[in-house]
C-alpha positions in Angstrom: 48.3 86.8 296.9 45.7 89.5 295.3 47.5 92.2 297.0 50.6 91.3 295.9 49.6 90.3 292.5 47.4 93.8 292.4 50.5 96.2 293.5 53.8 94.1 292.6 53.7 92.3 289.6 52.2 92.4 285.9 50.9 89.3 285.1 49.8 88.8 281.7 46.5 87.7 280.9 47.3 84.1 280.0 49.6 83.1 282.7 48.1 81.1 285.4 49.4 82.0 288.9 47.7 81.0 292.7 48.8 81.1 296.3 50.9 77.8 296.0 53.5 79.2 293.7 53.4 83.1 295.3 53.1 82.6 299.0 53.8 85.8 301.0 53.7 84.2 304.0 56.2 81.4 303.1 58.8 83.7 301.8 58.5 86.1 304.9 59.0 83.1 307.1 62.3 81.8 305.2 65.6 82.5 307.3 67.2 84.6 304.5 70.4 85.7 306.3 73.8 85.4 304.5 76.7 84.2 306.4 79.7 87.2 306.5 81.9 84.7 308.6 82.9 83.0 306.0 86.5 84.1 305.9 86.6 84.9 302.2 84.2 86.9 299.6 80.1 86.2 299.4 78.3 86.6 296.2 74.8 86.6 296.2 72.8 85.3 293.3 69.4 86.4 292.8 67.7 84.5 290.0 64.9 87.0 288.6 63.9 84.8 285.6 64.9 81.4 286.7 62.2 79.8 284.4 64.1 81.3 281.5 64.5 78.8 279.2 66.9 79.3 275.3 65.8 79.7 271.9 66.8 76.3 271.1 64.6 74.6 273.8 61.3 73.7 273.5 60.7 73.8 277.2 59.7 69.7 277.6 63.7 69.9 279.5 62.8 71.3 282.3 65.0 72.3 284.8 67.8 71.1 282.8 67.9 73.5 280.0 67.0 76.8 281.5 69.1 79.8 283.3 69.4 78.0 286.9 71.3 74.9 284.8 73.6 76.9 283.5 74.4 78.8 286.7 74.6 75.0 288.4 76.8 73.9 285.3 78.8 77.7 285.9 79.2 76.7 289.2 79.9 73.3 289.0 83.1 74.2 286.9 84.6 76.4 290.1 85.9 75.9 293.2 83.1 77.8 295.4 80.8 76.3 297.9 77.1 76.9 297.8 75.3 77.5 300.5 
């Protein structure tokens, strides 16, 4: 995690971080292929502030009130498949 930490990311001085929430070694071992086969279009969503949360939310919501709820409710409302 230090190397990571030390050459990737700016942490702020009062955020707490450690190995169980940025674990090289877990996300290197996920299976991240995307499926072309599909026989239709793939989008890819890459959530770079998923613990985003609104102005009007005090944060004590969760995961219901930030970004990845409203893609979930975005998504909800179509007719794609996720994966």
């Amino acid at each position: 995690m230090g190397y990571l930490v030390k050459n990737f990311y700016r942490i702020d001085r009062t955020t707490t971080i450690d190995s169980s929430e940025l674990n090289p070694g877990q996300l290197l071992a996920k299976d991240l292929t995307i499926d072309t086969n599909v026989g239709g279009p793939v989008i890819l969503i890459y959530h770079t502030h998923s613990q985003e949360g609104f102005v009007d939310s005090d944060g004590s919501e969760g995961i219901d009130l930030n970004i990845c709820a409203t893609f979930r409710y975005i998504i909800s409302s179509q007719s794609w498949e996720i994966a």
